[in-house]
N, C-alpha and C positions, 0 to 999 in steps of 0.2 A: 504494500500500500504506500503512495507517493504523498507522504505531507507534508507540505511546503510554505514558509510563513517569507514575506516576504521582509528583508531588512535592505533600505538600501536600493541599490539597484540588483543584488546577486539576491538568489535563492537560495536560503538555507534548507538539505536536505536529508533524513535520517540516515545513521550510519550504513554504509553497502549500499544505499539507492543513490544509480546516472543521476546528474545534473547535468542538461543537455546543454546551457546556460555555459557553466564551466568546462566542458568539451569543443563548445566553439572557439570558446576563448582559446583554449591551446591550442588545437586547430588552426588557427588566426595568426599565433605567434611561431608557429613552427613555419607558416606558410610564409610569413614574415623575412623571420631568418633566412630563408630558403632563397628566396628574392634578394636579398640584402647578397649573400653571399655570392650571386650569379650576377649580380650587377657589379661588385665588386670584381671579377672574376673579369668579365667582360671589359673593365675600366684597365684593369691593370695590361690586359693584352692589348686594348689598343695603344695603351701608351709607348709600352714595346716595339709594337708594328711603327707608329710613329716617330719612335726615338729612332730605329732602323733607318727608316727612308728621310730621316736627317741627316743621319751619318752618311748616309751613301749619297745625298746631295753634296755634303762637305769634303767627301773623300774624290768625288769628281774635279770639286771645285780648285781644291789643293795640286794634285796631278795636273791639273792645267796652270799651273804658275810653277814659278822659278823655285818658289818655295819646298817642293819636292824632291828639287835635284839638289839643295843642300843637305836637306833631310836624308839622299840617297849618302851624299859626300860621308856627312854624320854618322853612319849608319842606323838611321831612325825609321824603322819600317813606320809608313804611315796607317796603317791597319793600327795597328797597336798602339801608335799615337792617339789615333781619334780614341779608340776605348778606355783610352787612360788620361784625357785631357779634359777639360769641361766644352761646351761649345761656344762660351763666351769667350772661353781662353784662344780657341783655335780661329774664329770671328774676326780676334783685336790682332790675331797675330796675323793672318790674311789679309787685313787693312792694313797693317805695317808694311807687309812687304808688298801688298800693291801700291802704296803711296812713296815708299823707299827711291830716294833721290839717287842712288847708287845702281839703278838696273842696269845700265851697259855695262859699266863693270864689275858687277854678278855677273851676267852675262859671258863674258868674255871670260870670268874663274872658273864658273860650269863647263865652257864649253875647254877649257884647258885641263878639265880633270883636278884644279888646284886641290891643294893638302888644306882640310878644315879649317887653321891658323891664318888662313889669308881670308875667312871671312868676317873678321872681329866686327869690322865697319858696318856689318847685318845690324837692324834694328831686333832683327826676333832671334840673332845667334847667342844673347845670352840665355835669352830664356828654354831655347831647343835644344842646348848643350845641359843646363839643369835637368830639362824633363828627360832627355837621355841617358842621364845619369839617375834618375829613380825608375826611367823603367828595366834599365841593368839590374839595380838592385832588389827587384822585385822578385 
């Protein structure tokens, strides 16, 4: 026998008797969860997807500048660079050496094969000799 006194907005009901009341409600929260956890799921892979086809913008962009054939000089895979640099880092350092006063003669040290030490006068050579030195140590 079902008897039920109302308190509230829940139904108080004797011991061992359904509360359909209280069945929904967890019902509700599992379904809840369930949602939470698959949008969360879904947010994280797009981000991934997205952080990917950024990299792979930037790893185009880089290869098409001078700035890869010191990083060749360096020995700084740029694969490994981008995974290990922020994209603000790699952004400001692609502005540098697009705006770099010095292109002919990069130019001319790239196409001579020069030894690293002749590119001090790089605005991004201190910084791509540090990051090459934590991704060695890594």
């Amino acid at each position: 026998m079902l008897r039920q006194q109302r308190k509230g907005i829940f139904l108080e009901c004797e011991a061992g008797e359904t509360n359909v009341t209280q069945t929904l409600i967890a019902w509700g929260i599992l379904a809840a969860l369930v949602l939470t956890a698959l949008a969360l799921t879904w947010a994280v892979r797009r981000n991934l997807h997205q952080t990917e086809k950024t990299r792979a913008a930037l790893l185009k962009r880089l290869l098409d500048m001078r700035l890869s054939g010191l990083m060749q000089v360096m020995g700084i895979d740029p694969r490994g660079y981008l995974s290990q640099v922020t994209v603000v880092d790699v952004e400001r350092q692609l502005r540098a050496c697009r705006g770099c006063p010095h292109q002919y003669r990069c130019a001319g040290d790239l196409s001579r094969a020069a030894d690293e030490t002749r590119f001090t006068y790089c605005p991004v050579y201190s910084s791509l000799s540090t990051t090459r030195d934590l991704l060695t140590a890594a």
